[in-house]
VEXGU-123904 format. One record per residue: x, y, z of N, C-alpha, C in turn; residue in one letter. Coordinates in steps of 0.05 Angstrom, whole numbers, padded with zeros to 5 digits, always signed. Example, Ala and Ser with C-alpha at 12.3 -4.5 7.8 and 13.67 -1.06 7.14 Angstrom:
2
+00264-00114+00156+00246-00090+00156+00264-00066+00156a +00257-00045+00142+00273-00021+00143+00258+00001+00157s 
END
This chain:
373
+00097-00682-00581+00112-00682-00556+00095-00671-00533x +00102-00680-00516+00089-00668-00483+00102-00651-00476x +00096-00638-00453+00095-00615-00438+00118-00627-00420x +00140-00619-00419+00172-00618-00403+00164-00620-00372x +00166-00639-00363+00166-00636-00330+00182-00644-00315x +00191-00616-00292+00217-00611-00276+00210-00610-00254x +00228-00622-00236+00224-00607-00203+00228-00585-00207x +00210-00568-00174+00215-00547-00180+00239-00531-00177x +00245-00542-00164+00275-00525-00162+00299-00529-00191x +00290-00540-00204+00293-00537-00239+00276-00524-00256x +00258-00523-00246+00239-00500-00263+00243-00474-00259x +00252-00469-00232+00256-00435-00230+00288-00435-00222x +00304-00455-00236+00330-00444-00238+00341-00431-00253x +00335-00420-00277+00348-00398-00303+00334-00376-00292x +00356-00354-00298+00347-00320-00287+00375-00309-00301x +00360-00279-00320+00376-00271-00325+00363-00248-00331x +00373-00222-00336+00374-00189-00338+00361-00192-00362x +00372-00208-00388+00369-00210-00418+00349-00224-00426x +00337-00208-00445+00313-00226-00452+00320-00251-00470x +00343-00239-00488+00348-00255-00503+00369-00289-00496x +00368-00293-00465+00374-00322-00452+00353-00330-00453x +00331-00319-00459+00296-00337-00452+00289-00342-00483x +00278-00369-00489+00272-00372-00522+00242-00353-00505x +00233-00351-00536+00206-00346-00538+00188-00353-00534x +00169-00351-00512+00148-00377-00501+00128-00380-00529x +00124-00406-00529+00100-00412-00553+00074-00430-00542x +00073-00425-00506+00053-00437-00491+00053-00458-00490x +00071-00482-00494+00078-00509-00487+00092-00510-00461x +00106-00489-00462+00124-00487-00433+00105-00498-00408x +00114-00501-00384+00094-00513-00369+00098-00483-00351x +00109-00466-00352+00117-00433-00336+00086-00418-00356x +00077-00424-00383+00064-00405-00400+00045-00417-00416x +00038-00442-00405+00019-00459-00412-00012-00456-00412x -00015-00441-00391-00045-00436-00379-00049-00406-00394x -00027-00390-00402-00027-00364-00413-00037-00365-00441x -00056-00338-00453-00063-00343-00474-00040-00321-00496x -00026-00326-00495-00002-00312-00509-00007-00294-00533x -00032-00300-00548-00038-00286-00568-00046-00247-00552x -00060-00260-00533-00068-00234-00516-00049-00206-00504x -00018-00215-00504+00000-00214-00481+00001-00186-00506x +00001-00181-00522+00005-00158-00546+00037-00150-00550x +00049-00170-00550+00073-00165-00560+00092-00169-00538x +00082-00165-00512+00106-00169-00490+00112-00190-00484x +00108-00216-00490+00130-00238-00496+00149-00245-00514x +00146-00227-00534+00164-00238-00556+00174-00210-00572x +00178-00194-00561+00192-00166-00563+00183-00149-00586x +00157-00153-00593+00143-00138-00618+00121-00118-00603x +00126-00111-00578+00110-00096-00575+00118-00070-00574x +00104-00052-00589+00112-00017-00589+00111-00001-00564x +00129-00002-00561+00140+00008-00534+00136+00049-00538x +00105+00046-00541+00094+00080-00552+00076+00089-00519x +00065+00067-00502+00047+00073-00485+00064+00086-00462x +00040+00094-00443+00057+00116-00420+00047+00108-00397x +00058+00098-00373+00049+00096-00344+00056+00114-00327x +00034+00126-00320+00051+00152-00296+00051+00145-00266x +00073+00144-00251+00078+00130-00230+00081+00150-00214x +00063+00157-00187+00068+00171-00179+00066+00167-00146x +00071+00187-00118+00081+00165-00102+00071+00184-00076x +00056+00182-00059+00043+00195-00046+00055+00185-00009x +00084+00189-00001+00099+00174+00016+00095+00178+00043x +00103+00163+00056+00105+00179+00094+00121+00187+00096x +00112+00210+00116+00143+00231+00116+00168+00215+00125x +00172+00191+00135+00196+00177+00149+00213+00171+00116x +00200+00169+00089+00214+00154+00064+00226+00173+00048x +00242+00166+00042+00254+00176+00023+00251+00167-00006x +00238+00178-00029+00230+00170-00060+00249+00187-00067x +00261+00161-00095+00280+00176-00111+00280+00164-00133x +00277+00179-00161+00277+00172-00182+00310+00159-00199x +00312+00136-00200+00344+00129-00206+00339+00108-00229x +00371+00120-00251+00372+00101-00270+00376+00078-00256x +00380+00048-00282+00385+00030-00285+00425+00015-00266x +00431+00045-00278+00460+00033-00265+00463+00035-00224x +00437+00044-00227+00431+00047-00197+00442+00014-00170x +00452+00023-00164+00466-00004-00145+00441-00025-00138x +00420-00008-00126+00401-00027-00107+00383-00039-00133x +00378-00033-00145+00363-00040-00174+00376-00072-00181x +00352-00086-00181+00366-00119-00188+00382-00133-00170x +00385-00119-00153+00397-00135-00123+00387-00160-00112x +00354-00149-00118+00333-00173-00091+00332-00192-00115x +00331-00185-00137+00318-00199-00161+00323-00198-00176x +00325-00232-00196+00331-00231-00224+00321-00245-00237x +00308-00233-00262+00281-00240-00286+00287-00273-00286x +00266-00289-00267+00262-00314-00285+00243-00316-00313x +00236-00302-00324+00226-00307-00352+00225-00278-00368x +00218-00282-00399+00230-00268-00417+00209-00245-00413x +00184-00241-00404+00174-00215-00405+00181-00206-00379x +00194-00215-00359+00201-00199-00341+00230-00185-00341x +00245-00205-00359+00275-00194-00365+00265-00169-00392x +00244-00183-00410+00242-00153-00420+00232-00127-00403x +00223-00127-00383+00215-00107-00369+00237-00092-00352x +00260-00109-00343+00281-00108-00339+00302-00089-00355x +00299-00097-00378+00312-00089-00400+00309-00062-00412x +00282-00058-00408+00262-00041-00417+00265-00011-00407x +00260-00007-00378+00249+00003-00367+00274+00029-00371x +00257+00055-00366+00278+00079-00374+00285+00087-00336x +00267+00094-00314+00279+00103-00291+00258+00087-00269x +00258+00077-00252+00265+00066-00234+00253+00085-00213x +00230+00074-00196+00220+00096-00171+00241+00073-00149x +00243+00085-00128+00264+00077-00109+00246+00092-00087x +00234+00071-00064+00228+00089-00029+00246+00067-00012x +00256+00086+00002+00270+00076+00029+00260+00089+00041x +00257+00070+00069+00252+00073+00095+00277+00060+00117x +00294+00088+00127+00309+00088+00143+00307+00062+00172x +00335+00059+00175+00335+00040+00204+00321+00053+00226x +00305+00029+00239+00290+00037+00249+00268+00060+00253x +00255+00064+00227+00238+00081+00218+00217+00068+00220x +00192+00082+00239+00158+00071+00234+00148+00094+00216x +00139+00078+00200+00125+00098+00179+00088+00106+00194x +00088+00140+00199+00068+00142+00208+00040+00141+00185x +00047+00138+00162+00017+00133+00149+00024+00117+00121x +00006+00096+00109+00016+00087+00083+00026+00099+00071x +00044+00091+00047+00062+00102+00022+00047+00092+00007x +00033+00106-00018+00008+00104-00036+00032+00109-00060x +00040+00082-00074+00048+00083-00099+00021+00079-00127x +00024+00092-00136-00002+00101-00156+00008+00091-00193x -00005+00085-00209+00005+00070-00229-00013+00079-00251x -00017+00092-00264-00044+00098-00275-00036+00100-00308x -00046+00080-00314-00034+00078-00351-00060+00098-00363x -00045+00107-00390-00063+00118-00408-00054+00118-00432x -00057+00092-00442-00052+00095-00482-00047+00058-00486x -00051+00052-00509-00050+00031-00515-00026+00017-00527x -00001+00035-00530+00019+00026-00532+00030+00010-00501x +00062-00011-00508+00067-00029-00482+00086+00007-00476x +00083-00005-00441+00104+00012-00419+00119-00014-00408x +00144-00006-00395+00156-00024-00379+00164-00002-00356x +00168-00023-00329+00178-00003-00298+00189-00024-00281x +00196-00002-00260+00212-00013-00244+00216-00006-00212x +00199-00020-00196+00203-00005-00170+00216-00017-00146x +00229-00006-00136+00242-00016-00111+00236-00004-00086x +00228-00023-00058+00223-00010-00038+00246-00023-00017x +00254-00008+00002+00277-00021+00015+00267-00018+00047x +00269-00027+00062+00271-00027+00095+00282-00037+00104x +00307-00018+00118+00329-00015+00133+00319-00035+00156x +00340-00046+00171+00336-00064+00193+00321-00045+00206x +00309-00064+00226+00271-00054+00245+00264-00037+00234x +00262-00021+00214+00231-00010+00204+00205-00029+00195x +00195-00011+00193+00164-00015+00194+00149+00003+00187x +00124-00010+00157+00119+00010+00140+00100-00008+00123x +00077+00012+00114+00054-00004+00098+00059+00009+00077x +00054-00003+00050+00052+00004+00020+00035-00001+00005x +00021+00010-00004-00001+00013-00024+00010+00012-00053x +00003-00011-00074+00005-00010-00101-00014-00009-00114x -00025+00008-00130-00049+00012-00144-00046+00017-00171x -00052+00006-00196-00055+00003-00216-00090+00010-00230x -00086+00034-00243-00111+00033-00255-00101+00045-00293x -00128+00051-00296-00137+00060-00322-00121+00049-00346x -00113+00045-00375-00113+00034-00399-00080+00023-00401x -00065+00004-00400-00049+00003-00410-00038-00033-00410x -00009-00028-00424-00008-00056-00439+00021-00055-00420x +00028-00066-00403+00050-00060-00378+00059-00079-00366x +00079-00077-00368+00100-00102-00352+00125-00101-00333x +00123-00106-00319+00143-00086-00293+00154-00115-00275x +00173-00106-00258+00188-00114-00244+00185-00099-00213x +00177-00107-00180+00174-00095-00164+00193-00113-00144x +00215-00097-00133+00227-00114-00113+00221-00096-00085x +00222-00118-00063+00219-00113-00043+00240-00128-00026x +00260-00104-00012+00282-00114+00001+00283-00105+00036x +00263-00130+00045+00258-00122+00084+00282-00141+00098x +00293-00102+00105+00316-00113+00133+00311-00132+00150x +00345-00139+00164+00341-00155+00191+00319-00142+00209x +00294-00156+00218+00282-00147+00241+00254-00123+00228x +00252-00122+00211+00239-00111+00188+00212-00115+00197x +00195-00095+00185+00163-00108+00178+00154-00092+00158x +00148-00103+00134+00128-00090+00107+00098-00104+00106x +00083-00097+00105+00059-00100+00098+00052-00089+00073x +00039-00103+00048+00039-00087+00024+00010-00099+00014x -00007-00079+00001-00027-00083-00010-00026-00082-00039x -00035-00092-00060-00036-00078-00083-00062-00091-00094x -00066-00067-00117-00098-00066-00127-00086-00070-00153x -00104-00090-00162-00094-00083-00198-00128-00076-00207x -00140-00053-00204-00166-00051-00221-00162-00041-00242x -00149-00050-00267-00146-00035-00284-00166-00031-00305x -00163-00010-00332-00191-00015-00343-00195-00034-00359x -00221-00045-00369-00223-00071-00378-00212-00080-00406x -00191-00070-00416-00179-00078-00446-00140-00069-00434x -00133-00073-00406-00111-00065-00398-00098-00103-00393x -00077-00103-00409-00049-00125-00403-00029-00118-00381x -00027-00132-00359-00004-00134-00345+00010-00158-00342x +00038-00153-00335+00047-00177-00330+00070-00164-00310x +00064-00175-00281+00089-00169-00270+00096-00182-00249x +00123-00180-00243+00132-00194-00211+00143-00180-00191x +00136-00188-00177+00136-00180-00145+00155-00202-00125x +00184-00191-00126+00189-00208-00109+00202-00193-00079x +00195-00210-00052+00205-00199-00032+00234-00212-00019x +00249-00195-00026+00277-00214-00001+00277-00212+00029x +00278-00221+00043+00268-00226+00068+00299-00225+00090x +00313-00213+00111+00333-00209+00121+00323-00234+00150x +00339-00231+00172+00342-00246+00185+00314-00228+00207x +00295-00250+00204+00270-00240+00228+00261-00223+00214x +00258-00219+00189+00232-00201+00179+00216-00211+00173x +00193-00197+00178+00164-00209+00161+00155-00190+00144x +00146-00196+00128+00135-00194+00101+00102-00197+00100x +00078-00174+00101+00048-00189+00085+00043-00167+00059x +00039-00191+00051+00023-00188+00025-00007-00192+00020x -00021-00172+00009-00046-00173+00000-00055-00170-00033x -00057-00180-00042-00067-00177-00068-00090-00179-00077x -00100-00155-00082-00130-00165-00102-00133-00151-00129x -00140-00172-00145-00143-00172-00175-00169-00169-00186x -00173-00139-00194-00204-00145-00199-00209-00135-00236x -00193-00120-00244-00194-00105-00264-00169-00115-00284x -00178-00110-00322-00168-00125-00340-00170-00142-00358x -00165-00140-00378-00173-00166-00399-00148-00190-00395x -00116-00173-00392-00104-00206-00378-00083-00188-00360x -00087-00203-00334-00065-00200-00315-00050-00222-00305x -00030-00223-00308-00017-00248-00296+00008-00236-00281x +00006-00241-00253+00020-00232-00232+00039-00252-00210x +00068-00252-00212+00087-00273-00205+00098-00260-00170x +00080-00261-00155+00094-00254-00131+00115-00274-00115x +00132-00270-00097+00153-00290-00096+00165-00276-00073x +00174-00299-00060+00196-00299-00028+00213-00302-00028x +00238-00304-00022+00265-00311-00011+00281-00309+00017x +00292-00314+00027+00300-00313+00044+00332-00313+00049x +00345-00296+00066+00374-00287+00059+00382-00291+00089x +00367-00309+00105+00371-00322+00132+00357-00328+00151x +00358-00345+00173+00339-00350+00184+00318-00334+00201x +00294-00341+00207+00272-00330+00222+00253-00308+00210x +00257-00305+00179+00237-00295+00167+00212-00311+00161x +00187-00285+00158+00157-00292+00164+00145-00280+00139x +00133-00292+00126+00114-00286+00099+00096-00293+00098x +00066-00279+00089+00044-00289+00094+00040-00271+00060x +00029-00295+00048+00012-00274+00025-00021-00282+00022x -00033-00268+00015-00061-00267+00014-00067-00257-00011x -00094-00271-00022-00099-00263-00051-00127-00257-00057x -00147-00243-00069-00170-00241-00082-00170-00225-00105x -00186-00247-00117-00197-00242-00145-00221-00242-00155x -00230-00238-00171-00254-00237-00183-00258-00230-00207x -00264-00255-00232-00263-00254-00244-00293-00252-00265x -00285-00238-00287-00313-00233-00304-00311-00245-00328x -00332-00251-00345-00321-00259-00381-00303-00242-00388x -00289-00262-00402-00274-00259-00420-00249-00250-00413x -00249-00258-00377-00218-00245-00366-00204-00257-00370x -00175-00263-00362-00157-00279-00359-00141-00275-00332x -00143-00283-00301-00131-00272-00284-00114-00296-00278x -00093-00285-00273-00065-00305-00266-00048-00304-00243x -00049-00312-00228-00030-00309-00204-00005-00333-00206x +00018-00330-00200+00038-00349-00200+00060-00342-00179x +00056-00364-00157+00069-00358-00134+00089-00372-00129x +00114-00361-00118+00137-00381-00109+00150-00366-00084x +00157-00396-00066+00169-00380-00043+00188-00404-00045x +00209-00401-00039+00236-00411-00041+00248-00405-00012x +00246-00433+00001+00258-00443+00018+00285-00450+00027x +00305-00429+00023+00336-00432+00022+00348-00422+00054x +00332-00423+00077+00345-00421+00105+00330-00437+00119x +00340-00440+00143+00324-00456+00163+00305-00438+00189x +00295-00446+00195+00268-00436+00212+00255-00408+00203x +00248-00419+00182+00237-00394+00168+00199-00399+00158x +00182-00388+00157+00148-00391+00151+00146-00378+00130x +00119-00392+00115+00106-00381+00097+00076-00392+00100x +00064-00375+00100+00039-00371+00096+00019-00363+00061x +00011-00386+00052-00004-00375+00018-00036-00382+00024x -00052-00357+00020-00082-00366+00015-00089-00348+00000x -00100-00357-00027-00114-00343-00041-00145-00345-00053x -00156-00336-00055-00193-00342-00055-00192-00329-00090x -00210-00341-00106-00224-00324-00125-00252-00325-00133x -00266-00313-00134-00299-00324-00153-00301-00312-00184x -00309-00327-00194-00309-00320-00236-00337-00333-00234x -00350-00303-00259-00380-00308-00262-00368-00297-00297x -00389-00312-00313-00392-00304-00337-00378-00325-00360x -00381-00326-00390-00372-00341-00404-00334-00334-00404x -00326-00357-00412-00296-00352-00404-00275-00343-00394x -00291-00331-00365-00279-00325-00343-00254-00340-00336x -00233-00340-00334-00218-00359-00326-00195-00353-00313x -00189-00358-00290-00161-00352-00261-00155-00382-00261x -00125-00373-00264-00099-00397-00255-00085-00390-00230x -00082-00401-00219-00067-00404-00193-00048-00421-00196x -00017-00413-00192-00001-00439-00187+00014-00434-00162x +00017-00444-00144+00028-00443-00124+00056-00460-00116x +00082-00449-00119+00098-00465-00117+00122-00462-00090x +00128-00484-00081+00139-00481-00058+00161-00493-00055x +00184-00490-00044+00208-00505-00054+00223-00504-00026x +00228-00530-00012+00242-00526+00014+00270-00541+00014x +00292-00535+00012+00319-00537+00000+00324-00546+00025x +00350-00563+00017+00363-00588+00038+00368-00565+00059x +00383-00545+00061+00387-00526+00088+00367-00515+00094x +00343-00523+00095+00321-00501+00102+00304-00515+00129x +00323-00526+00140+00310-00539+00161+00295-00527+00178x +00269-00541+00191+00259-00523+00209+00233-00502+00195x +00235-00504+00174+00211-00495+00153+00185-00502+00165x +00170-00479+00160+00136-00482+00170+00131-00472+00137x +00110-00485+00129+00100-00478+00101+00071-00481+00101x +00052-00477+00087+00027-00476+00083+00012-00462+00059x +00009-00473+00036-00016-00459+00020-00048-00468+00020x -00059-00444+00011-00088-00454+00005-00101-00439-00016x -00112-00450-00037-00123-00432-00053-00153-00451-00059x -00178-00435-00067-00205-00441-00062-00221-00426-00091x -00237-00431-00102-00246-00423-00124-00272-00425-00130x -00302-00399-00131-00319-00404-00126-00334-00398-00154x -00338-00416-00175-00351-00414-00200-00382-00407-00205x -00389-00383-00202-00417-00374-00200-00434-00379-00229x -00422-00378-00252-00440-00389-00273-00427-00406-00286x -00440-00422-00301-00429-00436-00324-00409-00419-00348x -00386-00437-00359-00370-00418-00374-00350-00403-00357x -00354-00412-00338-00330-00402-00330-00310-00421-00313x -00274-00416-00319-00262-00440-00315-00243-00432-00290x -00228-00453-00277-00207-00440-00259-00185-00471-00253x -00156-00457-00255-00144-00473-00265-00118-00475-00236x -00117-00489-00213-00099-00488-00190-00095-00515-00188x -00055-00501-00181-00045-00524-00184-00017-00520-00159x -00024-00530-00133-00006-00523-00109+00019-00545-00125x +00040-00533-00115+00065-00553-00115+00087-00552-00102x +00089-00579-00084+00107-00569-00056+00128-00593-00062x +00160-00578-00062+00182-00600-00070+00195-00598-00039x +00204-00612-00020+00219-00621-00007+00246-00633-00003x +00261-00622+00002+00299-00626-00010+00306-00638+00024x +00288-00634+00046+00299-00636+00067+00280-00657+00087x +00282-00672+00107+00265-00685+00127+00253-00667+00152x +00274-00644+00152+00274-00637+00182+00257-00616+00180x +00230-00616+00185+00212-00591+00171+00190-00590+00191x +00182-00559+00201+00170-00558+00226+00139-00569+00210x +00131-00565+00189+00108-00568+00180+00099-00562+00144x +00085-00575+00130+00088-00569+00102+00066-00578+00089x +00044-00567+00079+00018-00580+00066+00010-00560+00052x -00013-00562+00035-00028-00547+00010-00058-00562+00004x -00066-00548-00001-00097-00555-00003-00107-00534-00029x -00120-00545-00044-00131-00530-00069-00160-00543-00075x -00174-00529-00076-00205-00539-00083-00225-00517-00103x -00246-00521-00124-00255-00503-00139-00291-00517-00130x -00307-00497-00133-00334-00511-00137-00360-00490-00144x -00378-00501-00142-00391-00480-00150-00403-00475-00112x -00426-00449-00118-00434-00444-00091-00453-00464-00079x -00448-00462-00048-00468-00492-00035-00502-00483-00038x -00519-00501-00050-00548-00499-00048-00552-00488-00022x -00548-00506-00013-00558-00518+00026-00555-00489+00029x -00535-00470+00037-00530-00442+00039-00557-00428+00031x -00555-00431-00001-00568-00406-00012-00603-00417-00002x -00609-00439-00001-00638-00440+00012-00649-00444+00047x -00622-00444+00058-00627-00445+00078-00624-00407+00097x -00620-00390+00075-00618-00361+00078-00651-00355+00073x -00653-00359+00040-00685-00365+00031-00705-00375+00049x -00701-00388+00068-00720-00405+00073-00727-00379+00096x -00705-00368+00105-00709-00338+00124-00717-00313+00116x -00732-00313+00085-00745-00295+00079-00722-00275+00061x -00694-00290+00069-00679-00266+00045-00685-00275+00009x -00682-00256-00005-00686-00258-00032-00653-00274-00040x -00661-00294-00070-00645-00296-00082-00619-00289-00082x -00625-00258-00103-00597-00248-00092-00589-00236-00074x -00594-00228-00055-00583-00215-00035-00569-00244-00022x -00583-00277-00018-00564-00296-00009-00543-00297-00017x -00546-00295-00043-00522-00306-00058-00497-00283-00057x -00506-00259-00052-00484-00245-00045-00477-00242-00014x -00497-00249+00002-00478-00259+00036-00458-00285+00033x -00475-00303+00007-00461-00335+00016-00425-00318-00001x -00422-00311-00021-00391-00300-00032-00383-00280-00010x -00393-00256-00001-00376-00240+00024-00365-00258+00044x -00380-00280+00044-00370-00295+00076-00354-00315+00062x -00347-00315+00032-00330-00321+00023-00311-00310+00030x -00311-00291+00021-00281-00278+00023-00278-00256+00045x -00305-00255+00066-00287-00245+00095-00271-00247+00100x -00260-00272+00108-00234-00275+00125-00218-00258+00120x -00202-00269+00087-00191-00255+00068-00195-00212+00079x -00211-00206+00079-00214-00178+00077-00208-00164+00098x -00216-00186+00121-00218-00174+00148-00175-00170+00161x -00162-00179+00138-00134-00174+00136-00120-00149+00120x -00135-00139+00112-00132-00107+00096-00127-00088+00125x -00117-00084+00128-00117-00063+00158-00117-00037+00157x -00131-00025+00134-00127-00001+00124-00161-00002+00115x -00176+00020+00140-00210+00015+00133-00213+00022+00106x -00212+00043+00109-00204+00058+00082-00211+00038+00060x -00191+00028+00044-00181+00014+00032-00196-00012+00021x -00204-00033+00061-00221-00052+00062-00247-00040+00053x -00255-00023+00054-00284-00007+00042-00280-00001+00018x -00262+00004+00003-00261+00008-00021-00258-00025-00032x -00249-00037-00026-00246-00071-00044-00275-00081-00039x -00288-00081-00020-00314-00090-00010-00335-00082-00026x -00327-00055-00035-00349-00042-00062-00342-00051-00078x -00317-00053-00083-00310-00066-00112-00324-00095-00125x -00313-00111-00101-00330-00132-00097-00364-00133-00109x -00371-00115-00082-00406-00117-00084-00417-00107-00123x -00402-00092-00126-00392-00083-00161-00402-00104-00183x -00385-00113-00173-00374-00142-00185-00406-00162-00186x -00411-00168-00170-00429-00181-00158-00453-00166-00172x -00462-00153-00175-00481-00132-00198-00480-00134-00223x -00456-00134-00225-00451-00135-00262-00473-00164-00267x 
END
């Protein structure tokens, strides 16, 4: 038998709290196909020992309020509900819940540094919620490091008139499993950016996602990766098109050097018969520095409506341009030092959207890191 193929707005229509509404993926699915499931250590199919520890900890602006809350907590599962079975197990899972609000009309005078730092090889599951009250405005830092096998759930719920900007780092250490989603609900005239860079891990596969709960919201997400042997980096994006005059913005960049390096990108976009007036756009780009290493993007844009301010996708992979690297050479630069201007001016653009120097100086090393190995 073949591989089941749905529009998308049939592919991401089942969602539920329980893991046990989701069969067990066996990687035929076309949602867990590109996934190497043997790797996932138990968090797809509920055999994983739930012995490991993530300590979450939350470094806020004085405008937020952090609060540690069970499950029966109201705002918990509001923005979001588990389309697949390791996210409903994470769902399921998770013992308490970090919670920051940011009051109406609150500017947050400095990032909120949420911190994530596993240590042990047993699975963790979590749960975070960030909320902004109509017109606030407020940057968030997600950072993920050191050893663990983790699967979480992150909602983001921006008020009418709203602005969040959110970064997150997944460097985690190099034998660490994640799997998580990130979805933002979007109020009437909020915007939403997203930054993501993926540099650390043996498999990460990360489901960020949009919605919209009325017209004139703005979403921009941005992505970098970089991938090494023997990684597995996964991004899986959906923005769901359910109001009218509403934008989205998707660009994601990655480069993979080494034997079985391998980043999937799927990009999915879904613009529903009321969503008139839609501006849409993805782009994802993929720069293969050695042999052995693979990259797997696949944009997909469904249309339910005619009346659409704009809607395209562009996906391309290659290796780096000669012409570049000898026409640097030919100016007396060495080898490598080209080849690491021709990838930064790769992913400038990309960087020069971090608005936090700080931060942009820290991924830029990471990078240059990378690029050494």
């Amino acid at each position: 038998m073949g591989l089941e193929t749905k529009p998308l707005s049939g592919l991401h229509a089942k969602s539920s709290y329980d893991p046990a509404d989701f069969e067990v993926p066996t990687g035929r699915e076309e949602e867990w196909r590109f996934t190497p499931l043997s790797r996932l250590k138990g968090l797809h199919d509920g055999t994983a020992a739930v012995s490991g520890n993530v300590l979450v900890t939350v470094d806020a602006a004085p405008e937020a309020t952090v609060e540690t809350a069970g499950r029966g907590d109201a705002r918990i599962g509001t923005a979001y509900v588990p389309e697949d079975r390791v996210s409903a197990q994470a769902y399921a899972s998770f013992e308490k819940a970090t919670v920051v609000t940011f009051p109406r009309e609150a500017v947050a005078s400095k990032p909120t540094v949420i911190t994530f730092t596993g240590s042990g090889e047993g699975a963790a599951y979590g749960h975070t919620v960030v909320v902004l009250e109509p017109m606030a405005e407020a940057v968030v830092v997600l950072e993920h490091t050191g050893s663990a096998v983790y699967a979480d759930n992150v909602e983001f719920v921006v008020g009418d008139g709203a602005t969040l900007k959110v970064v997150s780092l997944q460097d985690w250490a190099d034998d660490a499993v994640h799997v998580s989603h990130h979805h933002a609900q979007l109020g009437k005239d909020a915007t939403f950016r997203s930054f993501v860079v993926t540099l650390g891990g043996d498999l990460v596969r990360l489901a960020p996602s949009v919605s919209y709960t009325a017209p004139g919201g703005d979403a921009d997400l941005t992505g970098l990766y970089f991938v090494d042997a023997g990684q597995h980096i996964e991004h899986r994006l959906l923005v769901d098109h359910s109001q009218p005059n509403c934008k989205s913005n998707v660009v994601y960049k990655g480069a993979l050097q080494g034997e079985d390096a391998h980043a999937v990108w799927i990009g999915d976009v879904i613009i529903r018969v009321e969503a008139e007036g839609t501006d849409t756009y993805e782009l994802n780009r993929n720069l293969l520095l050695t042999d052995g290493a693979r990259a797997d993007s696949v944009p997909n844009l469904e249309i339910l409506t005619g009346e659409v301010a704009g809607a395209g996708h562009a996906s391309a992979s290659g290796r780096l341009d000669d012409e570049h690297i000898f026409y640097l050479q030919a100016r007396g630069i060495p080898f490598d030092e080209a080849r690491r201007l021709v990838i930064r001016g790769f992913f400038g653009q990309l960087l020069e959207k971090i608005e936090l120097p700080e931060l942009r100086e820290r991924v830029v090393a990471k990078v240059e890191a990378e690029l050494e190995r």
